[in-house]
C-alpha positions in Angstrom: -39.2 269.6 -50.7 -38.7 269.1 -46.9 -34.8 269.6 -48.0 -35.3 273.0 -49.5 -37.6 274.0 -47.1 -35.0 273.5 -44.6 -32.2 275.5 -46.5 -34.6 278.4 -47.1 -35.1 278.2 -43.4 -31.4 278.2 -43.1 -30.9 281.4 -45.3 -33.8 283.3 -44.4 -32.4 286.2 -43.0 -29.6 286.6 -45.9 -33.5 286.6 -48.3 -34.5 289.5 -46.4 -31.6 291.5 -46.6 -31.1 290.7 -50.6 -35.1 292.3 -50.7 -34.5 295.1 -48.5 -32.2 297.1 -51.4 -35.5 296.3 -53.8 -37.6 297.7 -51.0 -36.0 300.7 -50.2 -35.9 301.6 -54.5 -39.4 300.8 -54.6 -39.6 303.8 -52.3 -37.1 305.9 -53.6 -38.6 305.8 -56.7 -42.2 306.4 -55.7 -41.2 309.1 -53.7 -39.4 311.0 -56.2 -42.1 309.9 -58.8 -39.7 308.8 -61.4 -40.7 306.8 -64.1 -42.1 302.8 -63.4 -40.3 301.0 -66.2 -36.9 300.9 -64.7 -37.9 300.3 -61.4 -39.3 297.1 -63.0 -36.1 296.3 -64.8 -34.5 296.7 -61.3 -36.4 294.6 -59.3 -36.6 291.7 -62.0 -32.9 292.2 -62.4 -32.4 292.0 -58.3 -34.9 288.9 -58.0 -33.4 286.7 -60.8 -29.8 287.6 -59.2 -31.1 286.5 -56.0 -32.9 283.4 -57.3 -29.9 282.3 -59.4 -27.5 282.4 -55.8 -30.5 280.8 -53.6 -30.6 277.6 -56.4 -27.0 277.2 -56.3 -26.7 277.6 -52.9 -29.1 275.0 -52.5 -27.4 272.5 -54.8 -24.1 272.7 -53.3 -26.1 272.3 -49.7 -28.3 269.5 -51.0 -24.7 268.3 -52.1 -23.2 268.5 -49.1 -26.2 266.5 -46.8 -26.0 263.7 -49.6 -22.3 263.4 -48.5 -22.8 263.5 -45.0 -26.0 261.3 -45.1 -23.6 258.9 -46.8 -20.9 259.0 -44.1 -23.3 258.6 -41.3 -24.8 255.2 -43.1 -21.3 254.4 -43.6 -19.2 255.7 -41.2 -15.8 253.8 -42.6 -16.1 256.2 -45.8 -13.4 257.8 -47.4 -13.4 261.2 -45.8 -10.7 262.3 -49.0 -14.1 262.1 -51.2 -15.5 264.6 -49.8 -15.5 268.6 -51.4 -12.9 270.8 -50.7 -13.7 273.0 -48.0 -15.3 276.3 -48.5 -13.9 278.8 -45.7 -12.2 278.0 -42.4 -15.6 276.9 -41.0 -15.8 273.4 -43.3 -12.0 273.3 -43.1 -12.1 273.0 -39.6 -15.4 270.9 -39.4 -13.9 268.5 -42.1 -10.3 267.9 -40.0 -12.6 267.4 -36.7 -14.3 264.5 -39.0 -10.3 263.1 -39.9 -9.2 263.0 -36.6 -12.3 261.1 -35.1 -12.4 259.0 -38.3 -8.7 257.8 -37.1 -9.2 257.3 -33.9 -11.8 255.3 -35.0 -9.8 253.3 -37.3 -7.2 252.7 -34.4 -9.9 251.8 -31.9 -10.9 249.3 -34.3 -7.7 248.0 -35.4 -6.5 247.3 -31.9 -10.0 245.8 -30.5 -8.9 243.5 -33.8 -5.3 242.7 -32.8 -6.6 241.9 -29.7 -9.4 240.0 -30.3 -6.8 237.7 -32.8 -4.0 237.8 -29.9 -6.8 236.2 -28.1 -7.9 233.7 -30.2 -5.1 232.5 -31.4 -3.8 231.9 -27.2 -7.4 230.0 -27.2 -6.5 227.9 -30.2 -3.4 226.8 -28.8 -4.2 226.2 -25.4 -6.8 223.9 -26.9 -4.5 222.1 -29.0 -2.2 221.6 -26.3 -5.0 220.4 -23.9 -5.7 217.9 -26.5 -2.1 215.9 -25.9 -2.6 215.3 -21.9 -6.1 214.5 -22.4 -5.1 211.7 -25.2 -2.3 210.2 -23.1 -4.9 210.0 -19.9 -7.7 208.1 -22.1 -4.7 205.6 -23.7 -3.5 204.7 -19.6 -7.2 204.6 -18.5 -8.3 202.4 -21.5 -5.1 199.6 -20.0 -8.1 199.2 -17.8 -11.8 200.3 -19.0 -14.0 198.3 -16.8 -12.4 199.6 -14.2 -12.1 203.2 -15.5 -15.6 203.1 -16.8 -16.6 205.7 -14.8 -13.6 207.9 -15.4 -13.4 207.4 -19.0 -16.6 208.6 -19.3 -16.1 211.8 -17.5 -12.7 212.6 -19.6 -15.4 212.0 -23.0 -17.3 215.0 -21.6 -13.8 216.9 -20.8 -12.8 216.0 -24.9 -16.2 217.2 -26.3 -16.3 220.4 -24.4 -12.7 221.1 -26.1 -13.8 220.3 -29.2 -16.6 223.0 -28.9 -14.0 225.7 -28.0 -12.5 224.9 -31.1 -15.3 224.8 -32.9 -16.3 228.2 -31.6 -12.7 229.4 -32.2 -13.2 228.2 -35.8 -16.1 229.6 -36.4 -14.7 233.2 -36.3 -13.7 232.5 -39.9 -14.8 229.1 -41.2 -15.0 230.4 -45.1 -11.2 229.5 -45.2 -11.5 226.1 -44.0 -14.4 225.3 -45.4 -13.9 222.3 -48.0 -17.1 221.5 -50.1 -17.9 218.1 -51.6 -20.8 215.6 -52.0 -20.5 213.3 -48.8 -22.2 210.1 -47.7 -24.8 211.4 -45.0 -24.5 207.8 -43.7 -20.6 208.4 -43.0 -21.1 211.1 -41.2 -23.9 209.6 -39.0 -22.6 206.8 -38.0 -18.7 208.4 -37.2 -21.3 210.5 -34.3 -22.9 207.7 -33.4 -19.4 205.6 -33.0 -18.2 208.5 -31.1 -21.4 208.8 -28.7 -21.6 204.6 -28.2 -20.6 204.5 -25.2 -23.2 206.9 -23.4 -26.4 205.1 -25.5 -24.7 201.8 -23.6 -24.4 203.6 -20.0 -27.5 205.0 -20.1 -29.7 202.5 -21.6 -31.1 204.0 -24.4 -31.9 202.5 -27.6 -30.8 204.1 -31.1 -33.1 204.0 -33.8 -30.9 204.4 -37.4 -31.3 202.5 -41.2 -28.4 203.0 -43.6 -29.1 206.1 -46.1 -27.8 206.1 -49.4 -27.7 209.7 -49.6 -25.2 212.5 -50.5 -25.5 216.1 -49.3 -22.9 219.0 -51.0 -21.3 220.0 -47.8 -18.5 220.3 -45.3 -17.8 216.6 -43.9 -15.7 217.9 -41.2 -18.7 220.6 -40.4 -21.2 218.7 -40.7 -20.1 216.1 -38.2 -19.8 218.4 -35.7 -23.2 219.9 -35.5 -24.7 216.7 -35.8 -22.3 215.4 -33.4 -23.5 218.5 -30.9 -27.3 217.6 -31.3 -26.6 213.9 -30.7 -25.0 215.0 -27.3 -27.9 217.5 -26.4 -30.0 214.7 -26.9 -28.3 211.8 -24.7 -28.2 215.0 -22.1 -31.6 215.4 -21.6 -32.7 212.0 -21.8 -33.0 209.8 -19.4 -35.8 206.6 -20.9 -36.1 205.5 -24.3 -34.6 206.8 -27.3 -33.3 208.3 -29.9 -34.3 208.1 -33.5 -32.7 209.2 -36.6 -34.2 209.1 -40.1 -34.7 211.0 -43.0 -37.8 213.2 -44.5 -38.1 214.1 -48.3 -40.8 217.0 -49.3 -42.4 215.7 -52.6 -43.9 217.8 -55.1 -47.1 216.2 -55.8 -49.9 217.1 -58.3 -52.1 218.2 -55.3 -50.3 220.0 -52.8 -46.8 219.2 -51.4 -46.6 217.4 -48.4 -43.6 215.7 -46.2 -43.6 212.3 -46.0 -40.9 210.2 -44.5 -39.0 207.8 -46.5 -36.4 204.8 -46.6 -33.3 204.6 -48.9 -35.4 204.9 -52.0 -34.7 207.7 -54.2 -37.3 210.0 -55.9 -37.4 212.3 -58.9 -39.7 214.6 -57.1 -37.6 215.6 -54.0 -37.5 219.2 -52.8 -35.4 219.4 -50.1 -34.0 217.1 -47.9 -34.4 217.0 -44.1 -32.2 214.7 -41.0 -34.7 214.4 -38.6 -32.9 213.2 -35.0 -35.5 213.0 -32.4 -35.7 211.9 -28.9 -37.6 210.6 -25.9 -35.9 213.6 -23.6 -37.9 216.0 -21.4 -38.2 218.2 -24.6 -37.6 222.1 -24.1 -40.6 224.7 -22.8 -42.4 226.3 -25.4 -41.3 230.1 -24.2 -37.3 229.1 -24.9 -38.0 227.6 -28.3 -37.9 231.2 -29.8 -34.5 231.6 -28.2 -32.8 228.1 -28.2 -30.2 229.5 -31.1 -29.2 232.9 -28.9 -25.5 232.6 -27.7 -25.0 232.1 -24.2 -29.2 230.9 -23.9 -29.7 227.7 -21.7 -33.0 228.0 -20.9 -35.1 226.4 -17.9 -33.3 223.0 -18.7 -30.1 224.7 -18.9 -30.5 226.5 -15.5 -31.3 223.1 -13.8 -28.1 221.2 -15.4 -25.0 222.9 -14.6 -23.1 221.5 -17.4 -25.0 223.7 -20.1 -23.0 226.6 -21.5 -25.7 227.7 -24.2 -22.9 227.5 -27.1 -23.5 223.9 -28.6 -27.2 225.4 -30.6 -25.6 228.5 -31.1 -22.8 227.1 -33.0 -24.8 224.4 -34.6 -26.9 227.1 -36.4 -24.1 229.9 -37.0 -22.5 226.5 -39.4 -25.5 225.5 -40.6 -26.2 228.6 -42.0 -22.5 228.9 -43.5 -22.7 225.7 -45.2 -26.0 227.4 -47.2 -28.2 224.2 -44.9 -31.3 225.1 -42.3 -31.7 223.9 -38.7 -34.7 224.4 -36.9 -36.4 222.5 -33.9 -40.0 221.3 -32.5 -40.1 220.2 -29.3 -42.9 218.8 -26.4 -42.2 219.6 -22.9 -42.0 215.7 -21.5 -42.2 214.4 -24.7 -39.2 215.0 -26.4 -37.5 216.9 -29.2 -37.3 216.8 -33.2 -34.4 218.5 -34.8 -34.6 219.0 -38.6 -31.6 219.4 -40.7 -32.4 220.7 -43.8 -30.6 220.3 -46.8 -32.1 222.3 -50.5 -32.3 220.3 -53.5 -28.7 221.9 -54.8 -27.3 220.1 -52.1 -28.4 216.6 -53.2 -27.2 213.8 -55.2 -30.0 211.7 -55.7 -29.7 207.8 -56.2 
């Protein structure tokens, strides 16, 4: 209704001139007192006429918004679907729409070449970065009590390479993502191999059972996210711990609860959830809502220089490609509990 309102609006004055030839026979014909039977026939005649061009002028105009409303929601639309232009007016309105459309298109196509140009230079420089850095660690490791220190430093310089890759890879992880049912276990302990040395320079104690559990997932994936939390986590703390165990939702008679488990299976599992939680200086409640924002570091963040914001940001971004969930509690001086969440598709129970 608001539609046609809107085209009678539009056509208003082209309604008054098709009345004012009924108008002026009305009077005409009274005047001259002629007879009021075809002066009826007239008017009906002129009214249906006029009716008849007002609907179909409305259907091609209703016709025409659909298209454009369609354009507008989609503005990489074929323009070629549209109607042939009625009159030099749409001719001209419909090349005006061509030649932005293109530019458009070549806007795009070269923020895209040049967005690729640029990853791929990325990629490579971090590729090459990787040779230097290996043939430091191999004459540093001649002597590692010595190069404690040092070796230490160039783990930090590896793991922030690794995250530009990651980052780099995440652009378009469906084509290198390679899904199969992998030990949970594996994966945890290849982190916590990798991350040994820091738990040993900085005194903390690791809390971890074996699982005998699969997940469907991405091994290589996987890894790295838990990989990134472990390092948040030896970051930000400085006494105690880190723990790392698993939590399986039953589905009781009464209503489901979480309950944390050992290696036992059971028939009831829900979902799945890696639990890695520490003894840190936890995160403030106000930056939990933002902890997974690119580039966000938070108060903690702003007081350590080495924070970038990325290692979250990617963590979620794959979590959510693999089809898993990641969330996070956390007590300001207590510590933090990251969940990883896995759905019962995922699993393959014992």
């Amino acid at each position: 209704m608001k539609l046609f309102l809107d085209y009678i609006n539009k056509i208003k004055f082209y309604i008054i001139l098709h009345l004012f030839p009924v108008m002026l026979a009305e009077i005409i014909f009274f005047l001259y007192q002629l007879p009021i039977e075809p002066m009826v026939y007239v008017t009906v005649f002129w009214l249906l006429t006029g009716i008849c061009a007002c609907l179909n002028g409305f259907y091609r105009y209703r016709k025409k918004v659909q298209q454009l409303e369609l354009i507008a929601a989609a503005p990489d639309i074929n323009l070629s679907q549209l109607d042939s232009p009625v009159g030099q007016a749409e001719r001209l309105q419909q090349e005006i729409m061509q030649q932005l459309d293109q530019m458009r298109i070549d806007v795009e196509t070269a923020s895209q070449k040049s967005s690729e140009d640029m990853t791929d230079y990325y990629t490579m420089w971090a590729h090459q970065i990787k040779t230097p850095i290996f043939a430091l660690r191999l004459l540093l490791q001649e002597s590692p009590e010595e190069n404690k220190e040092k070796l230490s430093e160039l783990f930090k310089i590896e793991q922030y390479v690794e995250m530009v890759l990651g980052y780099l890879r995440t652009e378009d992880m469906s084509s290198d993502l390679k899904l199969s049912h992998c030990s949970l276990d594996r994966i945890i302990r290849d982190q916590i191999h990798k991350y040994a040395g820091i738990f040993v320079s900085k005194k903390l104690t690791l809390t971890y059972e074996s699982i005998s559990q699969d997940v469907l997932t991405d091994e290589k994936w996987l890894g790295f996210v838990i990989g990134q939390i472990l390092s948040n986590a030896l970051k930000y703390t400085r006494t105690g711990g880190i723990r790392i165990y698993l939590e399986k939702k039953l589905s009781l008679d009464t209503d489901d609860v979480s309950i944390s488990v050992g290696n036992d299976g059971c028939n009831k599992v829900e979902n799945l959830t890696l639990v890695i939680e520490d003894t840190g200086i936890g995160i403030r409640a106000e930056d939990i809502p933002r902890i997974f924002e690119k580039g966000y570091t938070g108060v903690n963040g702003r007081d350590d220089n080495r924070a970038t914001g990325i290692g979250l940001y990617l963590s979620n971004k794959i979590m959510h490609k693999l089809g898993h969930r990641l969330y996070i509690t956390s007590t300001e001086g207590k510590g933090t509990k990251v969940f990883l969440e896995f759905s019962v598709n995922d699993l393959n129970m014992y």
